[in-house]
Each structure stands twice: as C-alpha cells, then as structure tokens.
N, C-alpha and C positions, 0 to 999 in steps of 0.2 A: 456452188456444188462441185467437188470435188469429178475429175475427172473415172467413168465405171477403171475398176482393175480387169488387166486381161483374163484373167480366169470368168471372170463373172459371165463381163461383154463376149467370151467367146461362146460359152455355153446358155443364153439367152439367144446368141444369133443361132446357136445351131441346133434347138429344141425348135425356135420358131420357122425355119428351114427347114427339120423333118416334118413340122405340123404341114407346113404346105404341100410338101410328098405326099403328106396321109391322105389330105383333100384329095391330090392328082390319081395317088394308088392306095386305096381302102387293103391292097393286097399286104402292104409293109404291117399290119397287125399284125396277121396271121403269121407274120416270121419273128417278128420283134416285141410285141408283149410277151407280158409274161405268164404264162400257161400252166394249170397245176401240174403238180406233178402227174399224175392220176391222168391225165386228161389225154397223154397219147403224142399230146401236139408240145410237149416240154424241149428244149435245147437248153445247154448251158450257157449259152451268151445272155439269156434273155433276162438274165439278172443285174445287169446291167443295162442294154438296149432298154429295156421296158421305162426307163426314166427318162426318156428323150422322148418319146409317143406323150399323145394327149388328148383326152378326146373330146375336146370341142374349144371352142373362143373362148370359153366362160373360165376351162380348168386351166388353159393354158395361159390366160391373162393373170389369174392371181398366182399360178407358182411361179412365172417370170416378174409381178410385182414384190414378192415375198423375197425374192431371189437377190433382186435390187435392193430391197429395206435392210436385207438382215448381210446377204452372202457380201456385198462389197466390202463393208467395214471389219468382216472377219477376215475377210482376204486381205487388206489394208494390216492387218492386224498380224496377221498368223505368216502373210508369204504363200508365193504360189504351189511352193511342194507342200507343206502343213494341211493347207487348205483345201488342195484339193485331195490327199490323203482321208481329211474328214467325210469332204463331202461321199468318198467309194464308200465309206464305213457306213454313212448314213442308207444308200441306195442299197448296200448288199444287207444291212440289217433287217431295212424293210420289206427285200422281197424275201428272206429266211421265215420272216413274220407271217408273211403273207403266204406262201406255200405253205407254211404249217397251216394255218388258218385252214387253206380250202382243204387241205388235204385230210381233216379232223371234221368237217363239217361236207365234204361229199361237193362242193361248191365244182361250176367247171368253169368258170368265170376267169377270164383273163385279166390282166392288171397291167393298166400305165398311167404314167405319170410322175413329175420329180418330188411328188409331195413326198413322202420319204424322207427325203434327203431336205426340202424344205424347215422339219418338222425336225430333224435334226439341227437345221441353223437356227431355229426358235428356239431351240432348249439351251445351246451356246450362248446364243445372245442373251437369253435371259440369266444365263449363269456367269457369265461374264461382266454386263454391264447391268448388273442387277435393279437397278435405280432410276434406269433412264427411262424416262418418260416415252410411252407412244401413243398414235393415235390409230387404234385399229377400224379397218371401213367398216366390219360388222363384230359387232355391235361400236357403235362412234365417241365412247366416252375414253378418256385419257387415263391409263395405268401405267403402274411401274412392268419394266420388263419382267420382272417372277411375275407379277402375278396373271401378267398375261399369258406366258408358258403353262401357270399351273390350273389357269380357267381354262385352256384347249383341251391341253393335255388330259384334265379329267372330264369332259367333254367327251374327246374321243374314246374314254373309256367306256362312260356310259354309254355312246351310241354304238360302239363295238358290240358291246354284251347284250345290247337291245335293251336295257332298262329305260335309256332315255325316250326311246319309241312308243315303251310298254307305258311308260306315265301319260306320256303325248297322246296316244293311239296312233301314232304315224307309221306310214311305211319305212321299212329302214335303208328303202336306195341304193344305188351302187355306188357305194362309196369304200371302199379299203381301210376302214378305221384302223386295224389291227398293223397294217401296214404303217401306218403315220404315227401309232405308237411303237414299231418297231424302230422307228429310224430315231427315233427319241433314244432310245436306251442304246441304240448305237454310237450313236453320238454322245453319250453319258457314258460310256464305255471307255470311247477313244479319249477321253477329256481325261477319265482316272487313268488310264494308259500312259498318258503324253503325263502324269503329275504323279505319279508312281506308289499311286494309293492301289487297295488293296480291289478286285482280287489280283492284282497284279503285284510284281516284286519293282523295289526302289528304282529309277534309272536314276543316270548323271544329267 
C-alpha cells in the first residue's frame, strides 16, 4: 500500500485532533460550525472551520475512511495545490448549499463535517476512474465507480427532498443532504473549470 500523500495524512490528523477538542470543549461548536445565516450566531470563517468538526465516532470514522479511499489517489493524481484547490471548492460549495437550504426552510440547525468535500472526491473519483471497481461497506456488493457516485448521489436527493422518508415512513435525521449534494456540483464545477468546458471559457 502505498505510502498516505501529505495533504491527506495531514488533514485526517487534524479533523481527528479537533474531534478530541470537541470531546474536551463542546464549546468549539458554538464558534466553528456552521450556523444559518438567520440564526444570529453566523461568522464567515465558519464556512470553512464547519469541515474540520464532527459529531461523533460514527461521522467522523467514515469521512476519514472515505477520505483515505478516494482523497489519496486524487492527490497522488492531481498534486498538492490542485488538490487541495478542489477539496476548498468542494467544502465552500457545500456550506453555500447548506445555508441556502436552512435559510429557505426556517432550519437553525448548525452543520459540521467534511462530508461535503467528501462527496465531492466521490464524484471525482467516479468521473475520473470511471470503471474501477469498489467495494462499498453499505450496502457490500462491488460496483463500477459511476455507478456508485450516481446510486448516492440520487440517494441524497431523494432523502434531501424527503421523498425517500415519505415512501419509507422514516424520520429524516440530521443529516445535511443538500449540503453533500452541494459539494457534488462543486466539485463538477471545478473539474469543467480546470477542462475549460462551458459554463466556463477555454484555458491553456
């Protein structure tokens, strides 16, 4: 196994070092998520900080395993400025996504986590090495990378818009859906960006 790229390994050591501040100080939420707009308690850092918070072993273990599967070999791939270029695109798309969201629906529900920007290297991945096989822990059957981008992907849409709740009868959770499809289309953004497809103009 190839040795993590620095970009990765530093931002996996240093999401799971502020997860241990959050245990020591529940107070670092209240500065560093991310807040609606509406809600009184907004700053502008928090569109960034809000990716580094987590809230719990559960969220925090699969977006540092997600982090690992997808973000090394991009990084291997793209270079440490590229890369980590995508990934600000991915995190500031999501929390754009996400303060629309609460701010259209009245929500005052704060938001962290790197899923975002996660959901952004899944859409990469899958658009890049389109074919390669993976083995996702849920559900555990082996697909080609699209199709696993494009069973989440609509997934998240459905559980965003509550349909997938309304068929289930389920609760819909605190989950950011809107936000994990934001970091998608960011990341589909920066990729037409960086290949000078439209709505952008040509680069070199």
């Amino acid at each position: 196994m190839p040795p993590l790229p620095h970009l990765t390994k530093s931002l996996m050591i240093a999401c799971t070092a502020v997860f241990g501040l959050q245990v020591i100080m529940p107070q670092l939420s209240a500065w560093f998520a991310l807040f609606p707009l509406n809600s009184g308690l907004f700053m502008p850092w928090q569109v960034v900080t809000y990716a580094f918070l987590h809230g719990g072993m559960g969220h925090l273990f699969f977006n540092m395993l997600g982090l690992w599967m997808f973000g090394a070999e991009l990084e291997r791939l793209w270079g440490f400025k590229r890369y980590a270029q995508f990934l600000l695109a991915g995190v500031l798309a999501a929390a754009a996504a996400q303060l629309l969201f609460t701010l259209l629906t009245g929500s005052s529900s704060p938001t962290v986590g790197a899923s975002g920007a996660l959901f952004a290297l899944l859409l990469a991945f899958g658009m890049l090495f389109p074919n390669r096989i993976i083995m996702p822990l849920f559900p555990p059957i082996p697909m080609k990378a699209r199709t696993f981008v494009m069973v989440f992907g609509g997934l998240e849409l459905l559980m965003g818009s509550g349909l997938l709740d309304s068929m289930l009868g389920a609760g819909g959770g605190n989950i950011a859906h809107f936000a994990h499809l934001g970091g998608m289309v960011g990341g589909f953004l920066m990729i037409r960006y960086w290949r000078g497809h439209p709505p952008f103009g040509r680069r070199r």
